[in-house]
C-alpha positions in Angstrom: 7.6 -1.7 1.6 4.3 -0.9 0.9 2.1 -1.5 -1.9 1.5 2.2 -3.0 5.2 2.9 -2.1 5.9 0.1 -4.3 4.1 1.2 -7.2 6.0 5.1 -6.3 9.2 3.8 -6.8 8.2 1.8 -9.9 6.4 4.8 -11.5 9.6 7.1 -10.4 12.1 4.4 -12.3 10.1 4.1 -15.2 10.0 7.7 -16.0 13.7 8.0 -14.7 12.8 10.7 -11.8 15.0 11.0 -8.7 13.4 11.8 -6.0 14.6 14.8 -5.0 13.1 16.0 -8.1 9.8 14.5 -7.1 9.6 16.0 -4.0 10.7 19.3 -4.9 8.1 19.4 -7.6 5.4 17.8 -5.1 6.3 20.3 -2.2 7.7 17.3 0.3 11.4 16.4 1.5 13.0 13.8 -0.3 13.1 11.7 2.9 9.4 12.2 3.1 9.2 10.0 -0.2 11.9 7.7 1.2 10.0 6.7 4.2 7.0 6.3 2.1 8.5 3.9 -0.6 10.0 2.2 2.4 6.7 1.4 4.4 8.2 4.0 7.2 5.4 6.2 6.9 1.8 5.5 7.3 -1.0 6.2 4.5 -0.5 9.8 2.1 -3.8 11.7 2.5 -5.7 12.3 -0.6 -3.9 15.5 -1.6 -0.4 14.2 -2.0 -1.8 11.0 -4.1 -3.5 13.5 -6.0 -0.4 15.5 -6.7 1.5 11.9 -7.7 -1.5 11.6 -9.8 -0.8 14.6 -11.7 2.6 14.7 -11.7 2.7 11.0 -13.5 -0.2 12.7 -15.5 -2.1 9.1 -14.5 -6.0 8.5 -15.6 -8.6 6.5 -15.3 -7.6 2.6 -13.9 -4.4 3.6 -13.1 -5.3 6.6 -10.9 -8.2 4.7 -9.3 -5.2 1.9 -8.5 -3.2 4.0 -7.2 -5.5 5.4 -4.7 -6.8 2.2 -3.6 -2.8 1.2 -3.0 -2.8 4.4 -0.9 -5.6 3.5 1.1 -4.1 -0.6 1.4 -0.8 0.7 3.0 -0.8 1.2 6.0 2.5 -0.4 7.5 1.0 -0.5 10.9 -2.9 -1.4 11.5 -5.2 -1.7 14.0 -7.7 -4.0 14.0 -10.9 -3.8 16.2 -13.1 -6.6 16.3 -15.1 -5.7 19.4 -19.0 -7.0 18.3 -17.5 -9.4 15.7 -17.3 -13.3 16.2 -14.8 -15.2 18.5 -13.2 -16.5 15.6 -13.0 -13.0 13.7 -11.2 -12.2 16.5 -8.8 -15.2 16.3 -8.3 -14.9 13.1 -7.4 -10.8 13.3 -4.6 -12.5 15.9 -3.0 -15.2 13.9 -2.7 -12.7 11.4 -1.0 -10.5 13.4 1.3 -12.7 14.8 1.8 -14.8 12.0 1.9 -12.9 8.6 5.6 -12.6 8.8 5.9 -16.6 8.6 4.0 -16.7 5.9 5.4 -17.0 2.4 4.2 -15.3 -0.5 2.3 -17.8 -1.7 0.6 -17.9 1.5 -0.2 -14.5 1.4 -1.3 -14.3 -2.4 -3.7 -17.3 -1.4 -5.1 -14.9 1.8 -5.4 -12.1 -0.4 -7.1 -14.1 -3.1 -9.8 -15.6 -0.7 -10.1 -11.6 1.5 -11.1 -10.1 -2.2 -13.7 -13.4 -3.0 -11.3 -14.8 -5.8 -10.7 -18.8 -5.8 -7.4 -20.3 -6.0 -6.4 -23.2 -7.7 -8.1 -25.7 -10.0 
C-alpha cells in the first residue's frame, strides 16, 4: 500500500463510500481505485487527485497533503545517481535492497532524518 492509497481508503471509510461509488462518480473502474489503494498502480496524475479533492470536498492542509502523498507513492522508483557521490550511490542501493528488512521503526527513523527532523532525545 501506498501512502496516498492509504489515506484513499481511510477518506472512503470515514465517509462510508464504496468504491464502486467512487469511481463511478470520479469517471474510473472500481479496480482502477483498487490497484491504487493497493500500491498496484503507480502515481494518479494531478487531475484525478484533483477530482478526490473535490469529491471529499478537501481544503487547504488537507488537500496540499494529499497531493504531496500522490506525489510520495510511487510503488516502484527509480533512482539515478549518475554525478552524485559514491556513497549516494551506496546508499540509493542498500535502500533498495534492504528496505524490506527494515522495520518500522527503522523506517520512521529514515524518514525522520530524509525530511531534516531529529529523533530521539
Amino acid at each position: 500500500m501506498t501512502p496516498f492509497g492509504q489515506k484513499l481508503r481511510e477518506l472512503r471509510r470515514e465517509r462510508k463510500v464504496s468504491q464502486k461509488d467512487m469511481a463511478s462518480a470520479l469517471g474510473v473502474s472500481a479496480a482502477y481505485l483498487s490497484a491504487l489503494e493497493h500500491g498496484h498502480r503507480g502515481l494518479p496524475n494531478w487531475a484525478f487527485v484533483q477530482k478526490v479533492i473535490g469529491y471529499f470536498n478537501i481544503i487547504w492542509d488537507e488537500a496540499e497533503e494529499l497531493e504531496a502523498l500522490a506525489w510520495t507513492s510511487h510503488p516502484r522508483i527509480v533512482i539515478d545517481t549518475a554525478g552524485l557521490s559514491p556513497k549516494a550511490t551506496e546508499l540509493a542501493n542498500l535502500l533498495g535492497v534492504r528496505i524490506r528488512e527494515m522495520s518500522e521503526d527503522d523506517i520512521a527513523t529514515a524518514l525522520d532524518a530524509i525530511r531534516g527532523r531529529r529523533t530521539g532525545a
